[in-house]
Every structure is written in structure tokens, then in C-alpha cells.
N, C-alpha and C positions, 0 to 999 in steps of 0.2 A: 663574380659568380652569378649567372642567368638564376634567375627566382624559380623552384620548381611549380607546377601549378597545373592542375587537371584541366584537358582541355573541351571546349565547349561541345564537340562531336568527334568521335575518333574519326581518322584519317582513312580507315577503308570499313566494312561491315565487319559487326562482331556475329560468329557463332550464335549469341544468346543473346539478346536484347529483353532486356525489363519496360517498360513504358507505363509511368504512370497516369492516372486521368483527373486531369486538375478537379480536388471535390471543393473548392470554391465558383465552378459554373458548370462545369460539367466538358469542358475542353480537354483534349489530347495534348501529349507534350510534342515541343516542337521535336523534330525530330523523327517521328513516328511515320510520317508518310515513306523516307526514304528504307525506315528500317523493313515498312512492309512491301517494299517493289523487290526488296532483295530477297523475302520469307518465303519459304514454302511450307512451314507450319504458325499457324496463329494461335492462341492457347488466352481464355480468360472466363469468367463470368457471360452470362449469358447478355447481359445489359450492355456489357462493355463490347463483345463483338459485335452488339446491334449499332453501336454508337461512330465504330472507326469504317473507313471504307478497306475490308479487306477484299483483295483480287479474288477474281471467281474461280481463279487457276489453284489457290491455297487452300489446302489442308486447314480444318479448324477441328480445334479439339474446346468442350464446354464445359468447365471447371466444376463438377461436383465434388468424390470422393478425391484427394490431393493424390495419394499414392499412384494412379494409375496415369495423372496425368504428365506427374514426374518423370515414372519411366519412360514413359513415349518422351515426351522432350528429350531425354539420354539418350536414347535410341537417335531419334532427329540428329542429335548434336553428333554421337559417333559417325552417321553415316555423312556427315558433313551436311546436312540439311539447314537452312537460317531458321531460327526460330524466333516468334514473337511473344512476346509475355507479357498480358493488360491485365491492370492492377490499378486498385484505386489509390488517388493521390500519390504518398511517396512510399514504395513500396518496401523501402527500408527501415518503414518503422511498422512493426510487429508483422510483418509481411513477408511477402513469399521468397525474398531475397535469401534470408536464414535457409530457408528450406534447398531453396539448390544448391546453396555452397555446400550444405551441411549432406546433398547428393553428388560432391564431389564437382559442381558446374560451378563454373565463372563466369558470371552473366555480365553486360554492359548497362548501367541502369543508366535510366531517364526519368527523374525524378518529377513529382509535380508536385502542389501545394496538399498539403497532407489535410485528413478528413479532422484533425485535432487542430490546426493550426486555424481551417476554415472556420469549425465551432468559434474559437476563442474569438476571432474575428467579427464574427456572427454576432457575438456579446459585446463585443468592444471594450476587449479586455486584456491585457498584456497575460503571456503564459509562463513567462522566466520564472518563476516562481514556484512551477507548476510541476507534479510528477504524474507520467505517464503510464498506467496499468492498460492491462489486458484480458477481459474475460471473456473472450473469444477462444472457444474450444479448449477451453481448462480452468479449476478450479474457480468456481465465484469468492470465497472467501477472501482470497489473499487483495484483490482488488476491493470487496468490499472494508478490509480491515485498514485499506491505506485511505479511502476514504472517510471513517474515523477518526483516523491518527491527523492526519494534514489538512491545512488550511484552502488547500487546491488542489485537484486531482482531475485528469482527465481518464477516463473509462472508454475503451473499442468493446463496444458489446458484442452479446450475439442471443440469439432465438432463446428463451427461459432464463437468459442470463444478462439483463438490458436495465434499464431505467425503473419499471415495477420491482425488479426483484429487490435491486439496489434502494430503492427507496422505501420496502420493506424492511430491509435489515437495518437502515439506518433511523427507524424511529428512536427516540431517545437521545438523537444526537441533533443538535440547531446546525443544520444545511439548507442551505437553495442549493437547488438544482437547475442546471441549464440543457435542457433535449433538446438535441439538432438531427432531424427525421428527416433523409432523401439528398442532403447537403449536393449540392447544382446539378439537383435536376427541378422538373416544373413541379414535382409533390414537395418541394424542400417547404420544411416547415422549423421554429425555432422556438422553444416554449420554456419558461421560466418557471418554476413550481414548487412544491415543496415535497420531502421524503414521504407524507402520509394520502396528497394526492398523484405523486409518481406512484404510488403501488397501487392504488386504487382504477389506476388508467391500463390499455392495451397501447401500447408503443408500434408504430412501424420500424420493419427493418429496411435495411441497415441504420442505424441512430449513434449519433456519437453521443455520452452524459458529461458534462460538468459536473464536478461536484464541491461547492466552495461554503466557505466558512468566514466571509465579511458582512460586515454593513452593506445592502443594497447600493452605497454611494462608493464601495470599493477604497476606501481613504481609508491605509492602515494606520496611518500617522495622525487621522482628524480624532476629534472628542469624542467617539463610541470607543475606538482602538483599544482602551481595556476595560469600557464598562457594557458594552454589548454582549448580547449570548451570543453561543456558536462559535466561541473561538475567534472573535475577530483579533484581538491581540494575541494570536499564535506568531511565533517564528517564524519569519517567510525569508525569504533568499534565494538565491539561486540552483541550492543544493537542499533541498527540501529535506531530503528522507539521510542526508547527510548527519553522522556525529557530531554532538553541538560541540563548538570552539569554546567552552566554558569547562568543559570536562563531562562525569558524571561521577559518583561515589561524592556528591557533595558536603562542606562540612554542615553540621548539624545548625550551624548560625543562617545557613543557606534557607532554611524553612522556617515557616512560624509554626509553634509546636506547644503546646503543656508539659506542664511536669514532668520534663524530659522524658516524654512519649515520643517518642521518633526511636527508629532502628540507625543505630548508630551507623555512621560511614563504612565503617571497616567489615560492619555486619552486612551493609549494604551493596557495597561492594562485589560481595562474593554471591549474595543471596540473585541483584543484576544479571551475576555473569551465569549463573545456574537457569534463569529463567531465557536467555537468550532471545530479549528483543531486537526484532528488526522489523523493517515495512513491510506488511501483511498478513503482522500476528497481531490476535489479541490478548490481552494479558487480564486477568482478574487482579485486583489488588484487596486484601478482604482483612477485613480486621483494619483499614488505613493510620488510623491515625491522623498524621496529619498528610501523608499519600505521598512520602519521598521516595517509594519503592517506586510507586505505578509512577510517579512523575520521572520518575530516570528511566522507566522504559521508555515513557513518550517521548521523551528525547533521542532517544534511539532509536524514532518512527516507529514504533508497538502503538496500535491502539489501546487503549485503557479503561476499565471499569473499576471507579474505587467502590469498598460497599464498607460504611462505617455505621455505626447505629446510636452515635452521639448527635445530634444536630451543629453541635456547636465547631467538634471538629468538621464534620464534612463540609463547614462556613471554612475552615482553613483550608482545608483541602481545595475547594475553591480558590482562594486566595493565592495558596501559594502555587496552582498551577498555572493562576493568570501572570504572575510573576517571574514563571520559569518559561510563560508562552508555548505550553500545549493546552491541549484538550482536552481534561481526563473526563467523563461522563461517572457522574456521583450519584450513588444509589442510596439514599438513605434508610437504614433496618439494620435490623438482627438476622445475622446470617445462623442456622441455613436456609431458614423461612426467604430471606430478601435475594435468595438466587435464583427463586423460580423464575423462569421466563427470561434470566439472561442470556445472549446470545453467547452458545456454544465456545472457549476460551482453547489458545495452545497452549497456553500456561500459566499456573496459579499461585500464588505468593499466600501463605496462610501465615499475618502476624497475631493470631487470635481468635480466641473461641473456643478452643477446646478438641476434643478427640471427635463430638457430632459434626463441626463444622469440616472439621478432617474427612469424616467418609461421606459427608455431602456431596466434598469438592471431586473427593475418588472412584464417586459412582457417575459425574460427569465425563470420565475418562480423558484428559486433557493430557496431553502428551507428557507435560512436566510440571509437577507438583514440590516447591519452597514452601518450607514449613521451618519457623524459630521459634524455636522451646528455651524457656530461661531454666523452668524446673527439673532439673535431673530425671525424676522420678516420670515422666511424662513419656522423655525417650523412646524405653524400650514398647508400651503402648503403641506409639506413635510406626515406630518402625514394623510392630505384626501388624496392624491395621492398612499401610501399606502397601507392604507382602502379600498381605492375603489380598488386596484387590487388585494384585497383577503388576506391581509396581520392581523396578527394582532399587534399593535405596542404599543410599552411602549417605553419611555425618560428619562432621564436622564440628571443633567448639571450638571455637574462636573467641579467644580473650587477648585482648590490647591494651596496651600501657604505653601509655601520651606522653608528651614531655612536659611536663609543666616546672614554672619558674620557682625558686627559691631567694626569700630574701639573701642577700649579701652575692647575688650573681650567680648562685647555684642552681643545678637543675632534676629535678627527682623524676618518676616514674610513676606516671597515676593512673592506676588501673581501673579501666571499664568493667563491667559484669559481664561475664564470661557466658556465652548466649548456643546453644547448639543449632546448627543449621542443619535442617535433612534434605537430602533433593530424591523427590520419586520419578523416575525416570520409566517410561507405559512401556511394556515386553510384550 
């Protein structure tokens, strides 16, 4: 059976041609010269049509607003017109590929060396490791909270939403940052920095950000790998923002803890799945403990703030997130004093403090608010407090009984303290 395999050039002209423009020097993909003898529309940035020899006979169209340049392409392609499409590097990653399928066109792409791939090059740095966001024309958060969470992150910026903003939100957290400004052209420039001098800087566009969490010497496995700041001993793999192969709801031997201060598994569990971390949220964990909450969000790529006002725990809390190989950024205070100025959360895990630290966290307005109450009598408080700030709330008690052994081979049923969960859900 003949191997199936995409071939180097199709066999007659497509309709639609994508062509990317290598951002490791600034070259065209091969291929591009034939695609424009056949085009009678060319379509790109205004850099990139200065860059390729389009014929004096072709139609150019100059990429501002995207919508209108779509439909004329459509149009093109119905009347059976060839069109060209320049795009930087590979236009398949976070690029205008999506955009025409998603207008119903099947383009032919011609890839080139992607403006992430060049970065990482730039650095001399391997990117397997690495997750690729996008704050180019939509929300800064979700990109800034993956850079939080993960040990590697690459960022496609764009204009108010680049390397300053990024490296304003990320104070508090130990990052180098890697700018790569103009990638192959003659203004390429490549600068290494820190969160508190990227925000203090004006960036050129276009700029691609690193955002990394090692030792300057990059050796995850040398003698910093779990006693440096920044996360150098985080989890790193192939699947970054992947569910760890370890599980989560871990058992309570899994943390170091006092006086069995820790939210039990079974509580943890449910309390996880109510806050629902993934890559680009960040999670407040408050009242910590010893931070088993906020560290199984981090496992499930949630950035994390623990806020504990014991010194001793937030040393464990420390501990045991280097242990589990995330990040959690540890605020030490008495909340609700110790939440000023933390950066805006999607969701909030309340193991402590009382009913203040409750309308603290529900005047921040965070999409979704965990809160565990042992004392009964707390509850209904808990639930008009709330209510009344727009929340809508459902509870739960959750009490578990273990198996535990009995001399002569027997096994009994040993019951945990029965804990209520509330989850406030923002209307």
C-alpha cells in the first residue's frame, strides 16, 4: 500500500494560495513566484506586498480592517479569479488560515518558518515544551494568566496588548522575558529582560514575547531545578497546559500540612471541579493552608494566588508546590486587607476567614466563588450574602467515610467531618 503523503506543490494552481513569509530572514516561501504569474488578486500587509514582486497587471488589495478583505477575496475566488494571500511566517498558526475556512474558502497554504519558532531560535532554545497563546485582537488576560501558570509560554502580541502590558501584569511572578521586535527584517532586534523593565519600556510592533520560568542556564534537571525562584522546577513536557498523569483530588499524604489543616480529598475534589481550572484562568486560593486547592488548579494550567496569613504555612505552601511542580505565587496576610492589588481572579476558593473575607471576595466580582463552611450555623449567612451580591448559589455537604482496617482482617467506616461546599455562580 503506496504511503499517503502531501505533496511538495500541487500539480496545477489553486483558487486560493496562502504564502507564508519566512520571519527567520524575511524571505518568501518557495513557491510564491509561480503562485503570482497565475494571481490576478494579491492580498497582504502593506510590508509584505512591498517585499514580493507582484505583476503590474494584479489587482492588490492592503490588509487593514479583515472583513472587507475577505469578501473581495470570495468574490475573486467565485468569479474564478487566483488569488494570493501574504502572511507572516506560517499562516496556520493563529493566522488568517482559520479565518477563510471559517468564510467557507479552501485555501492552498505555503507555509514558512513561523515568527514563534524564529523567537525561540533567536534564544536558542528548544519550544517542545512550550504553549502557544494569542493576544492579538482578543482578550489580554487569558494569555497573560497562561503565562503565570507555565514554565514556557510563547505570546503573538499586538498594539496595548505586547510585552509592557504582559510584563506589567506579571510582576509578582519570577519570569525572564524574551522580545523579539521586527524578526527578519534589518530593525530585528532580540532582548532579554525582566517583567518590571518590559512594562517600563515602548515595544515595536510587530514583537513576538517569551515568557519563561528557568534558570538563565535553561537546565531543568541541574542543581537550581528545585531551589531557584520562578518556577524553574515546574512540570514541563510536551503537553504543557495538559492534565497531569498523576491525577488530581490528591490524597491528603500527597501534601505537607498541620494538624490536619488540609481540605480533605473528597472536599477537594468537588470544590476543583466547582472552580473549573484550565489555561488562562486565574484562580485566588485564600484562607490556603497548606495550598492543595490552588495547587490542583495549577495542575490543570489555572494560574494561582495562594493568600495565607500564617508564615509558616505559606513555607509549606511553598514546599509543596515545588513538589507538585507548579507555580503558585504566595501572598502572605490576612485577607481581606492582603487582596488589595491582586490581580483581578475567575475564580475564588474561600477556605477561611469568615463572612468579611466572603463580601471582599464578592465585591471583586469573579465569575465563581467556593466557599467551605464546617459550622452549620454559617450557611444560611453565607448563602444571603451571596444573593445579595448577584451570585447564584447551590450547596452541598459532603461527608465521607474511608475504609479503614480492623484488627483480625476487618474493615470499618471512618468517618470524616462532614464540610458544606457553596459554589456562587456571577448572573
Amino acid at each position: 500500500m503506496r504511503n499517503a503523503s502531501l505533496p511538495a506543490e500541487p500539480a496545477a494552481p489553486a483558487a486560493l494560495t496562502v504564502v507564508g513569509i519566512d520571519a527567520a530572514d524575511g524571505s518568501p516561501r518557495p513557491g510564491l513566484a509561480e503562485a503570482l504569474n497565475e494571481a490576478g488578486l494579491v492580498v497582504g500587509a502593506a510590508r509584505h506586498l512591498a517585499a514580493v514582486p507582484v505583476p503590474a497587471c494584479c489587482a492588490t488589495v492592503t490588509l487593514g480592517p479583515l472583513a472587507p478583505a475577505l469578501e473581495r477575496i470570495a468574490c475573486a475566488v467565485t468569479d474564478g479569479v487566483a488569488v494570493v494571500v501574504l502572511a507572516s511566517g506560517d499562516p496556520g498558526l493563529f493566522g488568517i488560515v482559520r479565518r477563510l475556512r471559517a468564510a467557507g474558502l479552501t485555501p492552498r497554504v505555503l507555509p514558512a518558518v513561523s515568527s514563534v519558532a524564529a523567537a525561540f531560535a533567536r534564544a536558542g532554545r528548544s519550544w517542545d515544551d512550550t504553549a502557544v497563546v494569542s493576544a492579538h485582537g482578543r482578550d489580554l488576560r487569558p494569555a497573560l494568566n497562561a503565562c503565570r501558570a507555565l514554565p514556557a509560554v510563547a505570546v503573538l502580541t499586538a498594539p496595548d496588548a505586547g510585552a509592557a502590558e504582559i510584563g506589567a501584569g506579571l510582576l509578582g511572578w519570577s519570569r525572564r522575558l524574551v522580545v523579539a521586535e521586527h524578526l527578519g527584517s534589518d530593525a530585528e532586534r532580540v532582548v532579554e529582560t525582566t517583567p518590571a523593565d518590559a512594562a517600563a519600556q515602548t515595544w515595536s510592533d510587530p514583537h513576538v514575547l517569551l515568557c519563561l520560568a528557568e534558570p538563565a542556564h535553561d537546565d531543568p534537571t541541574g542543581p537550581d531545578a528545585t531551589t531557584a525562584g520562578g518556577g524553574a522546577g515546574m512540570r514541563r513536557d510536551n503537553q504543557p497546559a495538559a492534565a497531569p498523569a498523576g491525577g488530581w483530588a490528591l490524597p491528603e499524604s500527597a501534601y505537607a500540612h498541620r494538624a490536619s489543616m488540609i481540605t480533605k480529598s473528597e472536599v477537594r475534589a468537588l470544590a476543583v471541579a466547582r472552580l473549573r481550572p484550565r489555561l488562562g484562568r486565574l484562580v485566588w486560593d485564600i484562607g490556603a493552608g497548606s495550598g492543595s486547592v490552588g495547587i490542583e488548579c495549577g495542575l490543570l494550567g489555572a494560574a494561582v494566588v495562594a493568600v495565607e496569613r500564617e508564615p509558616d504555612a505559606a513555607a509549606s505552601i511553598r514546599s509543596n508546590a515545588q513538589a507538585h511542580r507548579v507555580d503558585v505565587r504566595v501572598v502572605i496576610g490576612a485577607a481581606p486587607a492582603a487582596l488589595a492589588g491582586l490581580p483581578e481572579p475567575d475564580a475564588v476558593f474561600v477556605g477561611g476567614g469568615g463572612p468579611g473575607v466572603l463580601a471582599a471576595v464578592a465585591e471583586r466580582r469573579p465569575a465563581r466563588i467556593v466557599a467551605t463552611l464546617a459550622a452549620v450555623d454559617r450557611v444560611g449567612p453565607a448563602v444571603t450574602l451571596l444573593r445579595t451580591a448577584g451570585y447564584a448559589v447551590d450547596g452541598v455537604q459532603i461527608s465521607a467515610a474511608r475504609l479503614a482496617d480492623l484488627p483480625g482482617g476487618s474493615i470499618r467506616l471512618a468517618a470524616t467531618n462532614p464540610v458544606v461546599v457553596l459554589t456562587g455562580e456571577r448572573q
